[in-house]
Each structure stands twice: as C-alpha cells, then as structure tokens.
N, C-alpha and C positions, 0 to 999 in steps of 0.2 A: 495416478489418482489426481496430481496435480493441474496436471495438463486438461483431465474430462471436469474439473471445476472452472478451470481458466474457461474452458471451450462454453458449460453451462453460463458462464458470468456476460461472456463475449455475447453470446444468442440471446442472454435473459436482457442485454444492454441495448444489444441493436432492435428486438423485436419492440420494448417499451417503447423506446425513441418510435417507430415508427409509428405505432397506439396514438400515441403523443402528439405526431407531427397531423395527424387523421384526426383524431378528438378536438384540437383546438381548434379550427375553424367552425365545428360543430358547436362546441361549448361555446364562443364568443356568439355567433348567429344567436341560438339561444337567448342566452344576457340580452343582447340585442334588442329580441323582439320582447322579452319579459320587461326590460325599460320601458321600452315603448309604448305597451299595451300599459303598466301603470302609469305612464304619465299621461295620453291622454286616457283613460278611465277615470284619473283623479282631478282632471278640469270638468268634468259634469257630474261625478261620482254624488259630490257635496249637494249639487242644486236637485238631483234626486231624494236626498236623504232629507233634505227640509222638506219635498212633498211629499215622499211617502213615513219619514220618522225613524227608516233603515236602513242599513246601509246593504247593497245590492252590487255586490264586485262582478264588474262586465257589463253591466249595464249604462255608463257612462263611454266606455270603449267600442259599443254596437249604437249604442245614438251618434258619435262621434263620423264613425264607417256611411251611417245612413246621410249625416248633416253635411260629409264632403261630397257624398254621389249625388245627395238634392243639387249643392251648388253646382254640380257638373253636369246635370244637366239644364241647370237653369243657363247656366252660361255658354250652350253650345246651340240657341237661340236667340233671334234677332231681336227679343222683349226683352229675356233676361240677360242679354249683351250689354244693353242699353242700363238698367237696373245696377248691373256693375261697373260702367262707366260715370253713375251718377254718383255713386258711391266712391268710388273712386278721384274724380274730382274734389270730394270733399278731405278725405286724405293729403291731397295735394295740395290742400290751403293750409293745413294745421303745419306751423314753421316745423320744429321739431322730426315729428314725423313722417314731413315731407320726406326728409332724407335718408331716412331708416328704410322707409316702404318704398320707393325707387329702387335703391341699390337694392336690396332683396329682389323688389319684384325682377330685375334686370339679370340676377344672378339666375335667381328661378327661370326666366323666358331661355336664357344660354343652355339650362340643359334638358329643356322641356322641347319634346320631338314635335308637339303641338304648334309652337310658334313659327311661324314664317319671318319673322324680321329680325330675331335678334339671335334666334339659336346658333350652334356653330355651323360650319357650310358645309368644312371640308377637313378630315383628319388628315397632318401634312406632316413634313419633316422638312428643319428648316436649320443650316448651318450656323450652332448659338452654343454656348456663347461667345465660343473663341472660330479662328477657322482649324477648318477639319473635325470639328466635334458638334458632332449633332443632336437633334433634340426632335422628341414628338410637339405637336403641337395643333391646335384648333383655329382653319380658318375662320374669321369671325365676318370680315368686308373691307373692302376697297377704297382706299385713303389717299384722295389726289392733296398735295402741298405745293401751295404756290410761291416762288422769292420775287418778291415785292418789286427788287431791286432791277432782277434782270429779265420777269418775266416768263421764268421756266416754270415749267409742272414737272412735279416726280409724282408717277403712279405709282402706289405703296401695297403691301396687303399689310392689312393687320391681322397677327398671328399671336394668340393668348395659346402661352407656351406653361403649363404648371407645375409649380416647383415646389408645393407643398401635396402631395396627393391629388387632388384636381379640383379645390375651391379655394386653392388661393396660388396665385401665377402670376406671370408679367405679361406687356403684351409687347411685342416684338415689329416693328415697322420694315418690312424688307421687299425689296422687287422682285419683279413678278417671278423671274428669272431663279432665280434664289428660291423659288418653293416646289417642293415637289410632292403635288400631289398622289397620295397612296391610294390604290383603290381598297381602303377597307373603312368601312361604316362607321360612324361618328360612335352610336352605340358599343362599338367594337372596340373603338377608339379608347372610348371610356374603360371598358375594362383593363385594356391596357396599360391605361395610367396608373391603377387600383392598384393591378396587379404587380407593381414595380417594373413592368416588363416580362414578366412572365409570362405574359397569356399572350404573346406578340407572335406572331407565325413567323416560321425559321425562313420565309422567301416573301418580298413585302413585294407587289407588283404596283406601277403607277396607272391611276385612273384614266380611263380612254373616254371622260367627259369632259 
C-alpha cells in the first residue's frame, strides 16, 4: 500500500513538472502578447474616446497595426524614403533626442534583416573571453587601426558578442584568423542566444562563403 502511494506521488510529481515545464512558455507568450496589445491600444485608446465619447477596447490596437503598415509602405518608396529622411534630420538637431533616436535607431537597423549596412553580417564563434573558452557572437564589420608611431595596420573584425540575452553585449576586436565563421543564419543565430543555447545544432559546420 505504501509503495503504490509512493509510486502514485512519484507519477502524480513527474507528470505535473512536465504540464509545467509545457504550460510556461505558453502562459508567458500569452502575458506577452496581452501587455502588448494594451499598451499599444492604450496610446490611441484615449484619442478615440474624446471622438467618439467611448471607450472602444481594440480599436486603438487595429489603428496602431494599420498606422505601422501605412509607414511601411510609405517608407519602401523613393518619395516616402525622402519624407522620412526629412523627418529624420529634424530629430537629429533636437540636442537631447539626437542621442536617444541614434542608438535606438542603430540598435533596431543590428537586427532588422531589412538593412544593408549596419545589421549583423555573420553568426561566428570567436575565442572570448579567456583562451580556450568560447563564445557565440555577431559579425557586425571590418576594423583597420593604424599606429601612428610605426606605421602598421591591424585588420580587425568587430564582433558584438552578447552577454545579456541579446540586446545588450560587448563588442570584441579580434583577427581575421581568430573568427570562425558558422554556417548558420544570423536569424538562427538569434534564437540561439534566446534560447541560452538550447536551440544550437549538436554539429555547427563553417560557412563555405
């Protein structure tokens, strides 16, 4: 009698845990997208409720969906490229703001697949930060440094290596030699930082470009 309690306790313990280990990623998603949808619903929520006098929950969050696909495709046009550059330039006078709206926008272009010039290049692995212990990390571009003194160039890559989940990292200066590039996709890449390493493939092969 003891032992088929023990036995029920042991199965009633392990199957919860695993409920458990399944349901939270689900519940957090969840939270997630319920944040989301009221915070922006509740930046236009109000400017609806003074036109119509009620309040309208989703209505602020479906103008919201509509107001970032207008800019997208305003902005994937040689008029409305220009409209945003002009705008843009005004940002960049305002002191304050100048600084805030750079780094963001420069953070944003890193892991936006859209850009050509600042996103990451190349998901690598690179000997950091002692030797023999290594690290994933995002080629970002190519870093010549010159000594004054004697004349020399060292060719560099710069490699933003992340040590907090993957928006905030250091960025790592090492030769060419020292980086081995992986062949697996930047986007790939990214999960696998997410993931702690988890979502990493058990055989990582180097890229033949």
């Amino acid at each position: 009698m003891y032992k088929t309690a023990t036995s029920i306790k042991v199965t009633f313990k392990r199957k919860f845990i695993a409920g458990l280990f399944i349901s939270i990623p689900a519940i957090i998603t969840i939270l997630v997208i319920a944040w989301f949808f009221r915070f922006v619903d509740g930046l236009l929520e109000p400017v609806y409720y003074q036109v119509l006098g009620y309040h309208t929950p989703g209505l602020g969050f479906i103008s919201a969906i509509v107001l970032v696909f207008i800019v997208g495709i305003i902005s994937t046009n040689v008029f409305g490229k220009k409209i945003i550059l002009f705008f843009e330039r005004i940002f960049l006078n305002i002191p304050v703001f100048k600084s805030f709206y750079t780094a963001i926008k420069q953070l944003v272009d890193a892991f936006s697949p859209e850009s050509q010039t600042s996103s990451f290049k190349k998901f690598v692995i690179i000997e950091y930060p002692r030797k023999e212990a290594y690290a994933f990390g995002f080629l970002t571009k190519e870093c010549t440094i010159r000594a004054d003194n004697t004349g020399r160039e060292l060719c560099l890559r710069a490699v933003y290596v992340p040590t907090n989940n993957l928006y905030m990292g250091e960025i790592v200066l090492v030769h060419e030699g020292d980086v081995f590039y992986t062949d697996i996709p930047v986007d790939e890449g990214m999960k696998i930082i997410l993931s702690g390493g988890i979502a990493a493939p058990h055989r990582i092969g180097e890229s033949k470009e």
